[in-house]
C-alpha positions in Angstrom: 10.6 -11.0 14.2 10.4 -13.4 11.3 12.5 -12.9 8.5 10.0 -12.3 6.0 8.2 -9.7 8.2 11.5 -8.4 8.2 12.2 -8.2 4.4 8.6 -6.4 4.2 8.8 -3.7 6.3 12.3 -3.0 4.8 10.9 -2.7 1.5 8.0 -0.7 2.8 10.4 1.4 4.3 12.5 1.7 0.6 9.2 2.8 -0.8 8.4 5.1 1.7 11.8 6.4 1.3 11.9 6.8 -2.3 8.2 8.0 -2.6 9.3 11.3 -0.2 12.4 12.0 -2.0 10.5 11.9 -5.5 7.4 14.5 -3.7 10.5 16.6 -2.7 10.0 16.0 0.8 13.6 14.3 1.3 16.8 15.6 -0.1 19.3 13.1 -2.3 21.5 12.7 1.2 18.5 11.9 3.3 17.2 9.6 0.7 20.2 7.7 0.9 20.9 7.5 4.5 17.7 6.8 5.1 18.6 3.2 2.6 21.8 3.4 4.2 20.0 2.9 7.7 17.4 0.4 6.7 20.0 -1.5 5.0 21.4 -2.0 8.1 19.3 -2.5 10.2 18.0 -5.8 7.8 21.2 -7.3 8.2 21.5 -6.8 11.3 22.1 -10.7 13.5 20.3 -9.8 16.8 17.5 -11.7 16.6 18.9 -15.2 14.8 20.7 -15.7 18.3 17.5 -14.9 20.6 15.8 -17.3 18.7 17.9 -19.7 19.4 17.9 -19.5 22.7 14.2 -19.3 23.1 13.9 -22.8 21.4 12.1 -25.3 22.2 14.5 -28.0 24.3 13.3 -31.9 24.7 14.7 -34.0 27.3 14.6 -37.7 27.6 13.5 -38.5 30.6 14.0 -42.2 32.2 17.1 -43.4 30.3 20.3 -44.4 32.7 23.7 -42.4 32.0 25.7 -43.3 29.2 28.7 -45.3 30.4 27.5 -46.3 33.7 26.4 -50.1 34.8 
């Protein structure tokens, strides 16, 4: 997931979050656990290492061995 997809659905989860606690529907604690967890998981370094790996590689094909004759 990119990380601006990622910065978007965080903040559409903050509003979410703090639109429920202001209708009553979530509790203070709730509200912020609910930060708490999002918080989280937007910080969290999973994917920067997948993407790595999953990079595109290019070989050079045809050249002779470094330090060979």
């Amino acid at each position: 997931m990119t990380t601006w997809l990622r910065g978007a659905l965080w903040l559409v989860w903050l509003t979410m979050a703090a639109a429920l606690w202001h209708m009553g529907a979530l509790r203070t604690g709730a509200a912020l656990a609910a930060g708490l967890l999002s918080t989280l998981l937007l910080v969290w370094p999973s994917t920067a290492s997948r993407r790595r790996r999953s990079s595109l590689q290019y070989v050079e094909m045809g050249k002779d061995p470094v330090g060979q004759l």
